[in-house]
C-alpha positions in Angstrom: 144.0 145.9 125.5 143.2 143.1 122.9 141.6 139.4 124.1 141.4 136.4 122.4 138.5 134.2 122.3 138.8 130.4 121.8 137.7 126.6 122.7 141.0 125.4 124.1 141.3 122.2 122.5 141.7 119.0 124.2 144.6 117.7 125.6 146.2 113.9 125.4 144.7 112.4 128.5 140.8 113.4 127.6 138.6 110.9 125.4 135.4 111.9 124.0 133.9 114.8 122.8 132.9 116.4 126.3 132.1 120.6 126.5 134.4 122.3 127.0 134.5 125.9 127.9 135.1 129.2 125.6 137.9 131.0 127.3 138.7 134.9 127.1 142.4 135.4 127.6 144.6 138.8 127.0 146.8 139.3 124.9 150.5 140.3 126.2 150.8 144.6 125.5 154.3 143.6 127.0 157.3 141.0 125.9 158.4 139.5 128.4 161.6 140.9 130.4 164.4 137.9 131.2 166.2 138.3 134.6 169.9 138.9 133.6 171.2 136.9 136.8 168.8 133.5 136.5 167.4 133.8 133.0 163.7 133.8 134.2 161.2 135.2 132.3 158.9 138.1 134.1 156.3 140.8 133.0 154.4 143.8 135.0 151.2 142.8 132.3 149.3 141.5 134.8 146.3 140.8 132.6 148.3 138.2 130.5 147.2 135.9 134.3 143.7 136.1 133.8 141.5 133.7 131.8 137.7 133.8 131.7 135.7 130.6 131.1 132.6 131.3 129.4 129.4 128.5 128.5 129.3 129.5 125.2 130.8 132.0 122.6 127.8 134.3 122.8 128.4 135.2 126.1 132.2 135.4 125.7 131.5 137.8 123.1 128.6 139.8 124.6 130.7 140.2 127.9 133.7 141.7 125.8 131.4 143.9 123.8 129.7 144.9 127.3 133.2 145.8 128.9 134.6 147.8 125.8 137.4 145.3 124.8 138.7 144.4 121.5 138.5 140.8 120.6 139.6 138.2 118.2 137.4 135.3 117.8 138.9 131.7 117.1 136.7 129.1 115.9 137.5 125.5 116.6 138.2 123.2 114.1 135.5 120.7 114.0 137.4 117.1 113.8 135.4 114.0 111.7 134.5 111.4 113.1 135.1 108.0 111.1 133.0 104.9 112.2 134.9 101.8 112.6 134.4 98.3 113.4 136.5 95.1 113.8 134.3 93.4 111.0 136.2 95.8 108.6 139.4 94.2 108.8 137.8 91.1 107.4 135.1 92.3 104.4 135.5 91.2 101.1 137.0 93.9 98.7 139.6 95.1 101.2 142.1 97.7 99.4 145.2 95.5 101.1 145.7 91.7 101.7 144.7 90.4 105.4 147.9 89.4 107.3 148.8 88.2 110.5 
């Protein structure tokens, strides 16, 4: 019974750089099994369902350390954040010419 620990990222419809939660989430001991009849997928792993929100990675961590399971921490990737302005399409020294 392994778990993964993560930050989900953002998706496309959030703007800003808001908290968001660590989750815990299982990992499938399972592959899924396909219906023969429909083609739907199904599995008996009914932990692969559950998903923990945590504050912060410390207690993710200390809450898988305190119930005996094995875990895989995922750190986020940190983006960078680039000021802009509209005055930087005009300053002098511009690598390419100004066109409309």
């Amino acid at each position: 019974m392994a778990a993964r620990i993560y930050k989900p990222a953002r998706n496309a419809m959030q703007q800003g750089m808001a908290a968001r939660p660590w989750v815990l989430e299982y990992e499938p001991e399972k592959p899924l099994l396909i219906e023969p009849l429909m083609g739907w997928t199904s599995s008996a792993d009914t932990k692969s369902q559950v998903r923990l929100p945590f504050a912060t990675k410390e207690e993710a961590v200390a809450f898988a350390v305190r119930h005996g399971i094995a875990f895989r921490l995922e750190e986020p990737q940190e983006t960078a954040l680039r000021p802009k302005s509209y005055a930087e399409n005009f300053k002098f020294g511009r690598p390419d010419r100004w066109t409309h």
